[in-house]
C-alpha positions, 0 to 999 in steps of 0.5 A, spaced: 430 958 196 428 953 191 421 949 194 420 943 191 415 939 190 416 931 192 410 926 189 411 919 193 415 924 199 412 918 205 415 913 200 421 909 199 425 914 195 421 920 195 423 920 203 430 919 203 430 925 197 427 929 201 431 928 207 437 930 203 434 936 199 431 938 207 438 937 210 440 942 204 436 947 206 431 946 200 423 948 202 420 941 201 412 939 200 411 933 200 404 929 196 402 923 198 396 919 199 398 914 203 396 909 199 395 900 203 398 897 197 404 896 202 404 896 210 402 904 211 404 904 218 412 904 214 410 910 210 407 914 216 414 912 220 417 915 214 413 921 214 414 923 221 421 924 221 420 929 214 415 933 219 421 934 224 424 938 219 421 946 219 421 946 211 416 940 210 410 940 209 405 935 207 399 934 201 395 927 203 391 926 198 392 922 190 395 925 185 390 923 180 385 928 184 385 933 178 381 939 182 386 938 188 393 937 184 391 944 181 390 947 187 396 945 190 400 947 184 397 954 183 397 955 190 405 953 192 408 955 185 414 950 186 420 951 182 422 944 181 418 937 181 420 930 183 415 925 181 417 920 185 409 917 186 407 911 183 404 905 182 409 900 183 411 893 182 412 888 175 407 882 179 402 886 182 400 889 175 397 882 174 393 883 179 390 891 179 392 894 172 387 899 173 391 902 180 397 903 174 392 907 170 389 911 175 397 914 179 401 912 173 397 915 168 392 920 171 396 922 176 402 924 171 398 928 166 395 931 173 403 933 174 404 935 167 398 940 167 400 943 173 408 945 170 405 947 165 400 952 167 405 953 173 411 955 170 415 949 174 423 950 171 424 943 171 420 936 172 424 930 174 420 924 174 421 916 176 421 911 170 424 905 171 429 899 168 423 895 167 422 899 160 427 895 157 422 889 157 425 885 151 431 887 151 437 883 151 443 887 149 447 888 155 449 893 159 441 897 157 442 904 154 439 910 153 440 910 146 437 904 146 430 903 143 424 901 148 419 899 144 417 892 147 416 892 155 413 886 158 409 888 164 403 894 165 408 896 170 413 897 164 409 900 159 406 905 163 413 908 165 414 908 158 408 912 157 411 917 162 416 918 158 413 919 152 407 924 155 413 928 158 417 928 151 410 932 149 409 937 153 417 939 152 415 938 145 409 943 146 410 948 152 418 948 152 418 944 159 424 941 161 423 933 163 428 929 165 427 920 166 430 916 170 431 909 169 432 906 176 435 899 178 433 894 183 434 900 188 435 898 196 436 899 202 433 902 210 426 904 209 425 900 203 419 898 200 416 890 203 415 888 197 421 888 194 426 882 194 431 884 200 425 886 205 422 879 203 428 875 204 430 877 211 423 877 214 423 870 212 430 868 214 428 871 220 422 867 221 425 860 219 421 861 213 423 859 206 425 864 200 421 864 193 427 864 188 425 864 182 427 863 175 431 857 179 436 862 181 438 865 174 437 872 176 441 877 175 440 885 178 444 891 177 443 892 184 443 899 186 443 902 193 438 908 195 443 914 198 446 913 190 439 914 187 438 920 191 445 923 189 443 921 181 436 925 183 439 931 188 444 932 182 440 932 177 435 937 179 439 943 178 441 940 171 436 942 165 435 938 160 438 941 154 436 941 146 440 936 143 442 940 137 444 934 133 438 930 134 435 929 127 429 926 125 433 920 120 437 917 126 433 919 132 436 918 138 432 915 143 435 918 150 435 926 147 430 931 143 431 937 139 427 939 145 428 940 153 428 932 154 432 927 156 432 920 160 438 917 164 439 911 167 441 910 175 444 903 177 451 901 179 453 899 172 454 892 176 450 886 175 450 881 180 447 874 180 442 873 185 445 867 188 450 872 191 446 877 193 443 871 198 450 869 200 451 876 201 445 877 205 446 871 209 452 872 211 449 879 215 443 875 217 449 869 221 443 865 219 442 861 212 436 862 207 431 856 206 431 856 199 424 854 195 426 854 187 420 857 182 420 859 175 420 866 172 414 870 174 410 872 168 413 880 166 420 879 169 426 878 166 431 874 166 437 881 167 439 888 168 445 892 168 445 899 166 449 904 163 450 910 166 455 913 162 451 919 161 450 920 168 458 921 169 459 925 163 453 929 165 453 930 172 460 927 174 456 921 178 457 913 178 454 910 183 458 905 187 455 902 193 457 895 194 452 890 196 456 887 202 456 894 204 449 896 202 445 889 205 449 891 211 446 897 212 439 894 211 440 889 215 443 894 220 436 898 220 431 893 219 434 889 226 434 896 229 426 898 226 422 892 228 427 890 234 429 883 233 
């Protein structure tokens, strides 16, 4: 039976993947350092429903540890990756850009050595909607050039995508990206919008709504994430064998690599998606309007239409039915 590595598996996403890959009696081992950048108490939570399971078991150490990554990869040989660990958040670069070199960079060569001198048959890995940066053709596709972020956070996923290209360039590994949108839900990450906003509703506080409320997000629930992922694990990478060096084609190669996005191919205006948060709370948000944050953008909005050719999977979750599941959980998590 497949075992397969999850980097980031006590994180947001990384728990939920592997719940379902778990639940589909895959081998699970999870590698994560449980790190402070966010409230660890959530993430060894999280990590304790994974050890209720007989196929999961737990690496606690930093991936940017080369002798230890190269111990675990030589010593589990794992048939598949997901890297799903990363230093994260668009704001939070401005403050520690070396954390970002350290996972997202040290920590993904780390990964790469280790599928290649192990033989791993396919590496999935995390990149992000951020990597747009300065685009403003709507909705952002793959075939679409991304070679101006705006934020380290951006720049360092792109950089994943391009040392990943290298690698199936030159040892023939297949590499898949996966562009996430502004993902929500149960267990999801306090540092993220939703989590904030309802904390402070809660509490009678006011939210910080930036860019006066002209944001708009393709907002994407987490169990359509994990379908996208669990799906595409199974789903290598082929050469693609019209790709020419004369109109290179940004989201295929003549090697085994390929970037897709995963986002609910629906932008929704910020503005509802408070509306919409409000009406599960039964209580009306504070509102406290700011200017747009450096390294932010004003939208995203994702095509996914090479996600439904591929593997014949669009996302759908609303944000009335998605909001609700997170209210639901986060009442139910810290009792109030």
């Amino acid at each position: 039976m497949q075992k397969i590595l999850i980097t980031g598996a006590a994180g947001f996403i990384g728990y939920h993947l592997s719940r379902r890959l778990l639940e589909d009696g895959r081998t699970v081992v999870g590698l994560d350092n449980l790190n402070d950048y966010y409230d660890p108490a959530l993430k060894r939570d999280r990590l304790a429903l994974l050890e209720q399971y007989d196929k999961f078991s737990h690496a606690g150490f930093d991936m940017a540890d080369r002798e230890k990554m190269a111990d675990l990869f030589s010593g589990e040989k794992f048939d598949a990756v997901v890297n799903l660990a990363a230093q994260a958040g668009v704001r939070y670069s401005l403050e520690n850009p070396h954390s970002y070199v350290d996972t997202n960079l040290v920590g993904f060569v780390n990964v790469l050595e280790g599928c290649r001198h192990n033989k791993v048959k396919h590496l999935v890995y995390a990149s992000s909607s951020s990597v747009y940066g300065a685009n403003t053709s709507m909705p952002f596709s793959v075939h679409d050039n991304v070679d101006h972020p705006v934020s380290l956070y951006a720049a360092s996923k792109k950089a994943n995508e391009l040392m990943a290209h290298t690698y199936s360039h030159l040892f023939g590994l297949p590499t898949t990206g996966l562009r996430f949108f502004t993902v929500y839900g149960p267990w999801g990450r306090p540092d993220m919008a939703l989590f904030l906003f309802t904390k402070a509703i809660l509490e009678d506080r006011p939210i910080n709504v930036f860019n006066n409320g002209n944001m708009e997000r393709d907002f994407t629930y987490i169990d359509d994430i994990v379908e996208g992922v669990f799906r595409l694990i199974d789903h290598l990478p082929e050469p693609n064998p019209d790709w020419s060096g004369d109109a290179p084609d940004p989201a295929t190669s003549y090697c085994p690599w390929r970037v897709y996005n995963i986002g609910n191919n629906n932008k929704e205006k910020l503005m509802r998606y408070i509306e919409v948060l409000e009406d599960c709370l039964g209580k009306k948000a504070k509102k406290n309007f700011l200017p747009m944050q450096d390294g932010d953008v004003p939208a995203t909005y994702a095509d996914v239409s090479d996600l439904v050719r591929e593997i014949n999977f669009k996302p759908d979750t609303s944000i009335e039915e998605g909001i609700q599941k997170f209210v639901d959980w986060y009442r139910e998590y810290y009792k109030v």
